[in-house]
C-alpha positions in Angstrom: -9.5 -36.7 -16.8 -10.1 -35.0 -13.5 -10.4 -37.1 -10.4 -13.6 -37.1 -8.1 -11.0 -35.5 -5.5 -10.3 -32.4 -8.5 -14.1 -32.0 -9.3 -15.0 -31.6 -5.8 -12.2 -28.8 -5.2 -13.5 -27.0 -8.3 -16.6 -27.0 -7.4 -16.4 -25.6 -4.0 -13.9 -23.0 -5.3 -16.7 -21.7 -8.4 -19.7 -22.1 -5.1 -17.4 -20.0 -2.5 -16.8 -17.5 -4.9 -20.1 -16.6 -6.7 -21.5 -16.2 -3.0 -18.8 -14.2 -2.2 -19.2 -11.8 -4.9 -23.2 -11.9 -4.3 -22.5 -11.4 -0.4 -24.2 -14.7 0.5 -22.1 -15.8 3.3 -24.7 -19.1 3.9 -22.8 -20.9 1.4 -25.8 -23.6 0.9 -24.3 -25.2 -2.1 -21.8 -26.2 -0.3 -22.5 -29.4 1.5 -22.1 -32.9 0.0 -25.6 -33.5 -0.6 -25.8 -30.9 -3.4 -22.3 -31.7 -4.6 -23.0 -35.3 -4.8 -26.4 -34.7 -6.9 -24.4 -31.9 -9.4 -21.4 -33.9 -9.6 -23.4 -37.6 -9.8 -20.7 -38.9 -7.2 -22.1 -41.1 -4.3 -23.1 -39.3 -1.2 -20.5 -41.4 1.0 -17.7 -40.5 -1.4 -18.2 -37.0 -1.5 -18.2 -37.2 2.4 -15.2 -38.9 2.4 -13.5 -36.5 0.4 -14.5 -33.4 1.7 -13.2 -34.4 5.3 -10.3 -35.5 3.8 -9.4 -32.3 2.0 -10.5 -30.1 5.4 -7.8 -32.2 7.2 -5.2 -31.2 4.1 -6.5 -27.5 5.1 -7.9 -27.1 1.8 -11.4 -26.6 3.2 -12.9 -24.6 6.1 -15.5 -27.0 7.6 -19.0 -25.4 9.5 -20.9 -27.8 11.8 -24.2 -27.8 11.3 -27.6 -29.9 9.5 -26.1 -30.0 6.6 -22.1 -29.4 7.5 -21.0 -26.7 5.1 -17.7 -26.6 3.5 -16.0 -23.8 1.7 -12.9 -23.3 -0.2 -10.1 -21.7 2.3 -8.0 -20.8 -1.3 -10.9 -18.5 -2.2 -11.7 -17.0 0.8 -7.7 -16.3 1.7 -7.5 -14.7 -1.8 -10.6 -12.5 -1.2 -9.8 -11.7 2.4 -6.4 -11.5 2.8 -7.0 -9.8 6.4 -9.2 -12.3 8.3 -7.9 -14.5 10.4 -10.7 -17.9 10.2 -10.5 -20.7 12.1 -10.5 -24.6 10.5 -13.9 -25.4 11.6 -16.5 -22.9 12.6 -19.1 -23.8 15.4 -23.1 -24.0 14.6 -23.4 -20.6 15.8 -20.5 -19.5 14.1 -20.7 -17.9 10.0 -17.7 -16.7 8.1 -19.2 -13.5 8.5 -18.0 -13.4 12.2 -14.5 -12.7 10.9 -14.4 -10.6 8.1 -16.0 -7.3 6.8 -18.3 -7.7 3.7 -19.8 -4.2 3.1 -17.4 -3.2 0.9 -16.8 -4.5 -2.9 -14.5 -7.8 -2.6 -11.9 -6.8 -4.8 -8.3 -7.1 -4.7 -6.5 -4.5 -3.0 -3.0 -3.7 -2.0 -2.2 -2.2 1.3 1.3 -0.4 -0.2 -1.4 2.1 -2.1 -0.7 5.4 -0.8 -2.9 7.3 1.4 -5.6 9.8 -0.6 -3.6 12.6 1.2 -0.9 15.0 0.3 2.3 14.5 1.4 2.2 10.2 1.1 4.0 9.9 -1.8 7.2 8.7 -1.9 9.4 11.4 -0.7 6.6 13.4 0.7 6.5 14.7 4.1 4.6 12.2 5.6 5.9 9.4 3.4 7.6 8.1 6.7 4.8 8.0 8.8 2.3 6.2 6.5 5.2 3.2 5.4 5.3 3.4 9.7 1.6 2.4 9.5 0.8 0.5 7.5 2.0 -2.7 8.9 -0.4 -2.1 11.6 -3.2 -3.1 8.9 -1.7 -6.9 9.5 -0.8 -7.4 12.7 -3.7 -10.8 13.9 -6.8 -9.8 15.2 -6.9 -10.9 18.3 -3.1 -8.0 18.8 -4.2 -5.2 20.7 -2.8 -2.3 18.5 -1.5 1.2 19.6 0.2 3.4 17.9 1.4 7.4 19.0 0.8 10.6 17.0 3.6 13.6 17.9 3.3 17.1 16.6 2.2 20.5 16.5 -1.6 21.7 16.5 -2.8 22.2 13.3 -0.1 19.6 11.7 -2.9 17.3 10.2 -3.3 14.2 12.7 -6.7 14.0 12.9 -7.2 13.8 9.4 -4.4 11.0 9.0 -6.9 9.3 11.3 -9.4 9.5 9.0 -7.7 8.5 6.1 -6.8 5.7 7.5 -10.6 4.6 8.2 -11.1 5.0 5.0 -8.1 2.7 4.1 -9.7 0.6 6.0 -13.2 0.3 4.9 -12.0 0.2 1.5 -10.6 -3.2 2.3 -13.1 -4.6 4.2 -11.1 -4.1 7.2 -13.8 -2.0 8.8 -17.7 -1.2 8.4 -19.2 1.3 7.0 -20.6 2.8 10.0 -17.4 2.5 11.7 -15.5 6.2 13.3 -12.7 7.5 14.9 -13.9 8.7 18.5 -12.1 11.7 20.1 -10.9 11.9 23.8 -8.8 13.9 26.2 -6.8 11.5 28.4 -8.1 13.1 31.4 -11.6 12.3 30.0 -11.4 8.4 29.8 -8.6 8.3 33.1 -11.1 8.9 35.4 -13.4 5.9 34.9 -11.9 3.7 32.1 -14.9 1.2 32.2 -17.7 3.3 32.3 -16.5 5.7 29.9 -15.9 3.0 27.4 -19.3 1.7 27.6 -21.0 4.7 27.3 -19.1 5.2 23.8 -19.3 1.9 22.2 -23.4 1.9 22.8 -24.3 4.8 20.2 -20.6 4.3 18.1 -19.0 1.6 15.7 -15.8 2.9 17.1 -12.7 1.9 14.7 -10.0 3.9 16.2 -10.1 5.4 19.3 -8.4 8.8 19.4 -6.9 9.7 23.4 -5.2 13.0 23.4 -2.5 14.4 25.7 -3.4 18.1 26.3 -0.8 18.3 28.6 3.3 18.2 27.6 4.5 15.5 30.4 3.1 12.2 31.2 3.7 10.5 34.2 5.6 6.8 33.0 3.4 4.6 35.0 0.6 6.6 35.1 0.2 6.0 31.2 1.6 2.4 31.2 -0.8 1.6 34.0 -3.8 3.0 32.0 -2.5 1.4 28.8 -2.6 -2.1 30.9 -6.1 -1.2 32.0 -7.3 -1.0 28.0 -6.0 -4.0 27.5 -7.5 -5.9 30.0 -11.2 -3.9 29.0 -10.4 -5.3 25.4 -9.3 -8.7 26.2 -12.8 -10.4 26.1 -14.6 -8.4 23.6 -14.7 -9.7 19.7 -13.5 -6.1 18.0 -10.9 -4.0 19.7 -10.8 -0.9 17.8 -7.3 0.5 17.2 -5.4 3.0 20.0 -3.8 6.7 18.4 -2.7 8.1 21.4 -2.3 11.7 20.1 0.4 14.1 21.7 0.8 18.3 20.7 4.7 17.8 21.8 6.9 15.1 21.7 6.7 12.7 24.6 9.3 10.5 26.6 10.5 8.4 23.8 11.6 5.5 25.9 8.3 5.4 27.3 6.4 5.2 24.2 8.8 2.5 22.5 8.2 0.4 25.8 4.6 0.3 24.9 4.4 0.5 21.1 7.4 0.5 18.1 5.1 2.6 16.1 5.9 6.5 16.7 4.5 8.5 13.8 6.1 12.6 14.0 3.9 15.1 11.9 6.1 18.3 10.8 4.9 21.6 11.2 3.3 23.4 8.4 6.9 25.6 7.9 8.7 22.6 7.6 6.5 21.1 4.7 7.4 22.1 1.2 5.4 25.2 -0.4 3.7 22.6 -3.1 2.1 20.3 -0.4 0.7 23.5 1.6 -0.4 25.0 -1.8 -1.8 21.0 -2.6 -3.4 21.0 0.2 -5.1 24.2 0.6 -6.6 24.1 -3.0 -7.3 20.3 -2.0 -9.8 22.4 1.1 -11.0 24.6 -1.7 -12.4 22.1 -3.9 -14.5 20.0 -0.7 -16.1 23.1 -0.5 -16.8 23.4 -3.9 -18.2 20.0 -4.2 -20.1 21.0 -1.3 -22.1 23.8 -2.7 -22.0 22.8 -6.5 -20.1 25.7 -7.6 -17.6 26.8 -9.3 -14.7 28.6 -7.9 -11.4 31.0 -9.2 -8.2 30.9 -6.9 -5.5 33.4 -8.0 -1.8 33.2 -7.3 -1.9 36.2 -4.7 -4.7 34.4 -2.8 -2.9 31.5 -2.2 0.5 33.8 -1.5 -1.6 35.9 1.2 -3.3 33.0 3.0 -0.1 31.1 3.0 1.4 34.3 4.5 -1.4 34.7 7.6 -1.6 31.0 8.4 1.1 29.0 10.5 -0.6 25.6 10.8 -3.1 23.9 7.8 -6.1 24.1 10.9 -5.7 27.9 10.7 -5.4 27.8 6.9 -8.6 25.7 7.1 -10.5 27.9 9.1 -9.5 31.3 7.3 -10.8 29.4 3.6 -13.6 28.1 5.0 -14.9 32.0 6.1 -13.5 33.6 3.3 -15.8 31.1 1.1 -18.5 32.0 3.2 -18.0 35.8 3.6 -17.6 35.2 -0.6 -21.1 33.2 -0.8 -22.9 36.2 1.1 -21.6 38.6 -0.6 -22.8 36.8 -4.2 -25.8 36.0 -3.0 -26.3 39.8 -1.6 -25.4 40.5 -5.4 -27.2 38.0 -7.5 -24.3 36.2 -8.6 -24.8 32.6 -7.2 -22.8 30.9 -10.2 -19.2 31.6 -9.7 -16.9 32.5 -6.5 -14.0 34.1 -7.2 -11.2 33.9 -4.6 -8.4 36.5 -5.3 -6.4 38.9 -2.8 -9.5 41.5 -2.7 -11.1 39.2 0.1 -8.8 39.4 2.5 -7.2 42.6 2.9 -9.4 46.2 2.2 -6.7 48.7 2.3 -3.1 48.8 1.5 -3.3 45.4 -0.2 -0.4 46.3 -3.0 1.7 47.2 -0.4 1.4 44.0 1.9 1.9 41.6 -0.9 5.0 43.3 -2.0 6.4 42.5 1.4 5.2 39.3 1.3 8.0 36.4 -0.5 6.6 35.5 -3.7 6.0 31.8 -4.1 8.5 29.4 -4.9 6.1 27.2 -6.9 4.9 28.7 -10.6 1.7 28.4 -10.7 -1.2 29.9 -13.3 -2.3 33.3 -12.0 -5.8 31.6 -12.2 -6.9 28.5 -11.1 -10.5 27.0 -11.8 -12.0 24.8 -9.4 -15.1 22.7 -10.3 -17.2 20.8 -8.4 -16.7 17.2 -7.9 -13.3 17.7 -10.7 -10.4 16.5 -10.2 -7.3 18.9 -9.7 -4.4 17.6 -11.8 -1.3 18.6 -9.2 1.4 17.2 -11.9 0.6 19.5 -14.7 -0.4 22.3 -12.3 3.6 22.5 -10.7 4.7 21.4 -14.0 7.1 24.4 -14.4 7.9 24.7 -10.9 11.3 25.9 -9.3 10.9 24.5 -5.9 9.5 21.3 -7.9 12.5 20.1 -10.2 13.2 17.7 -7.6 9.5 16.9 -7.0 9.1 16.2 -10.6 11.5 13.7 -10.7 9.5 12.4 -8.0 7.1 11.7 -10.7 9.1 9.2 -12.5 10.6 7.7 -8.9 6.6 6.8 -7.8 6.6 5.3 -11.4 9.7 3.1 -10.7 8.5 2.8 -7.3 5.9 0.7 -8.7 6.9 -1.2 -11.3 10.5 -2.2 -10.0 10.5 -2.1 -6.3 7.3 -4.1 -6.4 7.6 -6.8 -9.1 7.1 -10.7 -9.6 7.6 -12.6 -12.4 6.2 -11.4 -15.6 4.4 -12.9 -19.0 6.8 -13.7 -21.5 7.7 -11.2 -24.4 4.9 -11.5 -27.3 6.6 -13.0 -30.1 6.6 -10.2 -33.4 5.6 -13.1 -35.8 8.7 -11.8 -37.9 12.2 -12.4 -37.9 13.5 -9.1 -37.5 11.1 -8.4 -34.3 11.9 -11.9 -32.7 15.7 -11.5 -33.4 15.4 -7.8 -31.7 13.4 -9.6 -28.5 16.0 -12.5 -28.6 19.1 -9.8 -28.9 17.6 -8.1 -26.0 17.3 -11.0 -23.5 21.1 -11.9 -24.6 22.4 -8.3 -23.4 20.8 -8.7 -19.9 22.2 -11.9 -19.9 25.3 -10.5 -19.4 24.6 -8.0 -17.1 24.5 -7.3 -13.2 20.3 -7.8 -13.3 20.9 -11.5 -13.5 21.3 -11.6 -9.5 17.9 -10.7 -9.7 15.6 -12.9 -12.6 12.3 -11.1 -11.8 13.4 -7.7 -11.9 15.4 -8.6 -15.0 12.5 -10.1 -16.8 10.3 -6.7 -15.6 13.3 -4.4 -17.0 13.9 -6.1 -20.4 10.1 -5.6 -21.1 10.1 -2.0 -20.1 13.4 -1.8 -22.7 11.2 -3.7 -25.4 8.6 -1.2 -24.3 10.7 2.0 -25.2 11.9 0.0 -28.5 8.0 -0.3 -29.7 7.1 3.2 -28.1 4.2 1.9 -25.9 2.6 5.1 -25.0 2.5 3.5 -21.1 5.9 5.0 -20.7 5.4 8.3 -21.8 5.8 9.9 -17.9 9.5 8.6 -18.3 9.6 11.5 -21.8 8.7 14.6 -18.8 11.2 14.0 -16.3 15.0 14.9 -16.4 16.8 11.8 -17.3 19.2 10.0 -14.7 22.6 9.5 -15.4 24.3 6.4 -15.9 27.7 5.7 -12.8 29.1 2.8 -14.1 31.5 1.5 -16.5 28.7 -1.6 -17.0 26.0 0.1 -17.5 27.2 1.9 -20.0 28.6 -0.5 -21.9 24.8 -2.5 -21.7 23.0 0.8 -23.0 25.5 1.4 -25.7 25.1 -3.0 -26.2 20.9 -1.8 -27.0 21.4 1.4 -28.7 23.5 -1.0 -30.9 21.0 -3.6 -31.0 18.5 -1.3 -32.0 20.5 -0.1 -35.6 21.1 -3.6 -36.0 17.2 -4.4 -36.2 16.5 -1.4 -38.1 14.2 0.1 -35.2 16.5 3.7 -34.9 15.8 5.3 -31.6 15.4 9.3 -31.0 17.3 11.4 -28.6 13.7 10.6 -26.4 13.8 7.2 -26.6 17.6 6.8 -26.0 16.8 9.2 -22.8 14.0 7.3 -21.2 16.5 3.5 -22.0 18.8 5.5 -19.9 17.1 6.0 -16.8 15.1 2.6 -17.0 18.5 1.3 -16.6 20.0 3.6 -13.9 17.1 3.4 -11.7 17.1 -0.6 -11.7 20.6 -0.6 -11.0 19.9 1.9 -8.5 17.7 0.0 -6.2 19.5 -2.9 -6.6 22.8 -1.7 -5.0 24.3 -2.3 -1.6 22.5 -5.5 -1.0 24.6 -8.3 0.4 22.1 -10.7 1.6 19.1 -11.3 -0.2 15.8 -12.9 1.5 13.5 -14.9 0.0 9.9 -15.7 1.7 8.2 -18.8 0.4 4.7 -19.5 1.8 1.6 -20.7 1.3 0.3 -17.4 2.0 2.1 -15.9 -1.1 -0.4 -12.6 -0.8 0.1 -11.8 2.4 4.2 -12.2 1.8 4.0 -10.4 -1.3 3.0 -7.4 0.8 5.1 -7.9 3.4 8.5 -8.0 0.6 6.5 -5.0 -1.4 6.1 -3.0 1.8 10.1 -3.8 3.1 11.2 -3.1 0.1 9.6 0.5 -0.3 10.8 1.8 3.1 14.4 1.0 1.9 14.3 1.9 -1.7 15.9 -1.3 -2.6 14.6 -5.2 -3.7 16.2 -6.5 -0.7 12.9 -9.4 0.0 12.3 -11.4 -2.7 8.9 -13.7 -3.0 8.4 -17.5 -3.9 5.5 -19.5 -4.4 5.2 -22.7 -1.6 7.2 -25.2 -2.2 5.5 -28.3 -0.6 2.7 -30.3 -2.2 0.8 -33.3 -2.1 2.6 -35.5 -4.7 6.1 -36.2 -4.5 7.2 -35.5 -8.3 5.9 -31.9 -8.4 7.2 -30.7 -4.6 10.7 -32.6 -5.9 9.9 -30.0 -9.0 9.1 -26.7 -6.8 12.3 -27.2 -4.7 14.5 -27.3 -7.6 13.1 -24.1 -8.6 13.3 -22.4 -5.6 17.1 -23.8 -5.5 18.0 -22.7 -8.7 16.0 -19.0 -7.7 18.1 -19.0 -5.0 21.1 -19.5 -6.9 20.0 -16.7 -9.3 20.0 -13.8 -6.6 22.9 -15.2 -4.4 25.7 -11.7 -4.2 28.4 -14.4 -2.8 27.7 -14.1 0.7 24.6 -16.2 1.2 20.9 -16.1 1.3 18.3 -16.1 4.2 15.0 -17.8 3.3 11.8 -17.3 5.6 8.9 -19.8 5.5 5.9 -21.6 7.2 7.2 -23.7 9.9 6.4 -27.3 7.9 8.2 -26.5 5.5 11.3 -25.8 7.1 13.0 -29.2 7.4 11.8 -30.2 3.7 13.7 -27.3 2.4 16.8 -27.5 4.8 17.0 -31.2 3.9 16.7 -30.5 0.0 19.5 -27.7 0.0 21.8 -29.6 2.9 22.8 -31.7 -0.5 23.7 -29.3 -2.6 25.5 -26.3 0.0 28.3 -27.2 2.7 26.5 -24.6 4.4 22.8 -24.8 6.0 21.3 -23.8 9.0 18.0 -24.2 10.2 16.7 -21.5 13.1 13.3 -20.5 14.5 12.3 -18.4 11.8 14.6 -18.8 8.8 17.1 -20.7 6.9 20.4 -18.6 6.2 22.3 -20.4 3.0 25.7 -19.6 3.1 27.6 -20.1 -0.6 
């Protein structure tokens, strides 16, 4: 049976988030009155407890007639972001610290950008991993971050995507923008300038661009002290993108920010993003006019050909759309718009596209366009020769996602028969064996892809289009000849396919799991907000380096005793022989140190972590 303590928890948890999800941030079922007439507790109980359990940090307490209390579980969980105080003033609301326009849904910063060119591998893969950590630095840190490149390389629309990154997590409203300024502009009179923006704009990000190629050092740190000091006392600083056409004094810019994003030239992006992105131009515009359009093959190769930066390719589509629409309209043809080579050159057209270098990417001599459709870039450089490393990009993203970033997973669902429980049991006894035991969770996640492949789950059929990835070691081997053997055994025969896409399961895993000597594990109570930060370390390096733990520490002796010995034995599990470093909340520290100081010769507590040495 529950405890008065339990029902009271529950309750606040259901009440917090049903006003949550109908955006009613007064919470007025939250105060011990109600709870002691719905729960039939006495009144100076329910007080007792509820003060009891903001003290344990369970609750987030508003003064007030009558004090409010509200679950800090539920709001954590549905604003991962917002940083909220214990106890809010009378004039204070939750509402104060978090953005609520948006639907409260759970989101994952590691999602790539809407843009081409994010993707693992991509051109600007670098710069957005470089970002993104910006998203959770406290809100009270002044954030800056620099933008280097060439005109016409695609910064300002980076910017944009990222404001809508962030109003799609609640990070930002819906009125909020990105506000464009020359340096000289704002230089002049800091103050002034500022004010006169921020009364007719919810500025987000504010945009200061370099037009000329030098900087004077403390004329820029000076001004970037200045912002600070403008932003100290005001409630939303909006983000700094200091945007420069050149590259600037690196040791300058690293003495004021670590984040330096470099945006490459439209020559030195590969054919598929340029063509990616210039079709991407071409259906905004139909979506804008509700209509349908035709690109050939020679369009794209001539425009391609004329423009050296996408805000040139931009401007050149956008009036040959127009000159097109005028032309139709002139006509009577209002349905269709046919973009082919005949738009842009009137004479001697044969002869300027022989001299032109075909395209590297196949693509269809045709391409349709419809408004508000969805352009399907896989299938359309599906044959590509520039793309056969790109298409193997495909099934990288794949394992990007389900190995890199993984946690324990559900147990295997039991066949009901002996010959389908036998084959899950034969299974788990091969990776036994195997090198993916130094690593439980991505074992677990591996074995159930394998089991996946043996029932031909139609979830893995982007593994059956990409080349397969052959197998280095001696080990590996032996373990997918071990299943290829398990598979006869249990009567489930496997096709060339299936064999194929076992294959590269297995070299991938053991791919990203190489070259690691010293695992870390982060154990908080904040197991969201660590999960992102291992997810988003362990993308930028291509390996499972940072591993994840629930908290440890509880309220009743028996169960934290429990969670330690887990974490121990976890530890254990992923230890290469030279040690383990484990990060967590600074009151947990000492429990854990104590706990393993038994068991290891080795144990050292420091500021910020405990390194385990084996």
């Amino acid at each position: 049976m529950s405890t008065n303590k339990e029902k009271i928890l529950s309750y606040l948890k259901e009440e917090t988030l049903q006003s949550i999800n109908h955006h009613n941030f007064t919470f007025e079922k939250c105060n011990a009155l109600i709870l002691s007439m719905d729960l039939y507790i006495d009144r100076t109980n329910v007080s007792r407890i509820l003060n009891d359990l903001h003290k344990e940090g369970k609750l987030i307490k508003k003064a007030g007639r009558p004090t409010t209390f509200i679950s800090r579980e539920i709001i954590r969980n549905s604003f991962p972001f917002a940083s909220i105080p214990d106890t809010l003033n009378k004039n204070e609301t939750i509402s104060d610290f978090i953005r609520y326009d948006v639907p409260t849904k759970e989101q994952t910063i590691v999602q790539s950008f809407s843009m081409v060119g994010s993707q693992q591998n991509g051109s600007l893969y670098e710069a957005v991993t470089r970002i993104l950590p910006v998203f959770y630095l406290p809100k009270y840190f002044f954030k800056i971050f620099f933008m280097q490149g060439e005109a016409g390389t695609g910064k300002k629309f980076f910017l944009e995507e990222m404001l809508n990154r962030a109003k799609m997590l609640g990070l930002a409203s819906r009125e909020s923008s990105v506000y464009y300024i020359e340096f000289s502009d704002i230089y002049v009179n800091l103050r002034k300038t500022i004010e006169m923006m921020e009364k007719d704009h919810n500025i987000f990000i504010l945009a200061i661009e370099f037009v000329q190629k030098n900087v004077d050092a403390e004329v820029l740190s000076g001004f970037v002290h200045s912002l600070e000091i403008q932003y100290k006392n005001k409630k939303d600083a909006p983000m700094i993108a200091f945007i420069g056409a050149s590259e600037l004094q690196s040791d300058l810019l690293h003495s004021i920010s670590p984040v330096i994003l470099n945006f490459p030239s439209a020559k030195d992006r590969p054919q598929s993003e340029l063509i990616s992105i210039l079709l991407s131009m071409i259906q905004k515009e139909s979506n804008r006019l509700d209509k349908t359009m035709f690109v050939s093959s020679q369009f794209i190769q001539l425009v391609l050909h004329k423009c050296s930066n996408l805000h040139q390719l931009e401007n050149e589509i956008l009036y040959t759309i127009s000159r097109i629409l005028y032309t139709s309209s002139t006509a009577g043809k209002n349905n269709e718009l046919m973009l082919d080579a005949s738009v842009l050159l009137d004479s001697e057209r044969d002869e300027i596209i022989k001299s032109i270098p075909e395209l590297k990417a196949e693509i269809p001599d045709k391409i349709q366009i419809r408004p508000n459709g969805e352009i399907d870039f896989d299938k359309l450089f599906l044959n590509s020769n520039e793309l056969l490393a790109e298409t193997k990009n495909i099934v990288s993203d794949y394992f990007t996602k389900q190995l890199l970033i993984c946690s324990r997973v559900t147990a295997a669902v039991s066949e009901n028969s002996y010959s389908g429980d036998r084959l899950i049991s034969g299974i788990t006894k091969a990776f036994n064996k195997s090198v993916f035991c130094q690593d439980p969770f991505l074992k677990e996640k591996v074995e159930h892809m394998i089991l996946s492949v043996f029932r031909k789950d139609k979830s893995l059929d982007i593994v059956k289009e990409t080349p397969s990835m052959d197998i280095q070691t001696p080990q590996m081997k032996a373990l997918l000849n071990n299943l290829i053997q398990l598979a006869q055994t249990n009567h489930c025969k496997l096709s060339k396919t299936q064999e194929k896409m076992i294959q590269s399961i297995l070299a991938y895993a053991h791919l990203i799991m190489s070259d690691i000597h010293i695992p870390v594990i982060i154990t908080s109570k904040y197991h969201l907000l660590a999960s992102n930060y291992a997810n988003l370390f362990n993308l930028f390096f291509d390996r499972r380096i940072i591993h994840t733990f629930p908290a440890v520490l509880s309220g009743k002796r028996n169960e934290t005793r429990t969670n330690l010995e887990n974490l121990y034995e976890f530890a254990v599990s992923i230890n290469r022989g030279q040690g383990v470093l484990i990060l967590s909340d600074a009151d947990m520290k000492q429990t854990i140190t104590n706990y393993f100081f038994l068991r290891r010769r080795y144990c050292l507590i420091m500021s910020s972590f405990i390194p385990l040495f084996w």
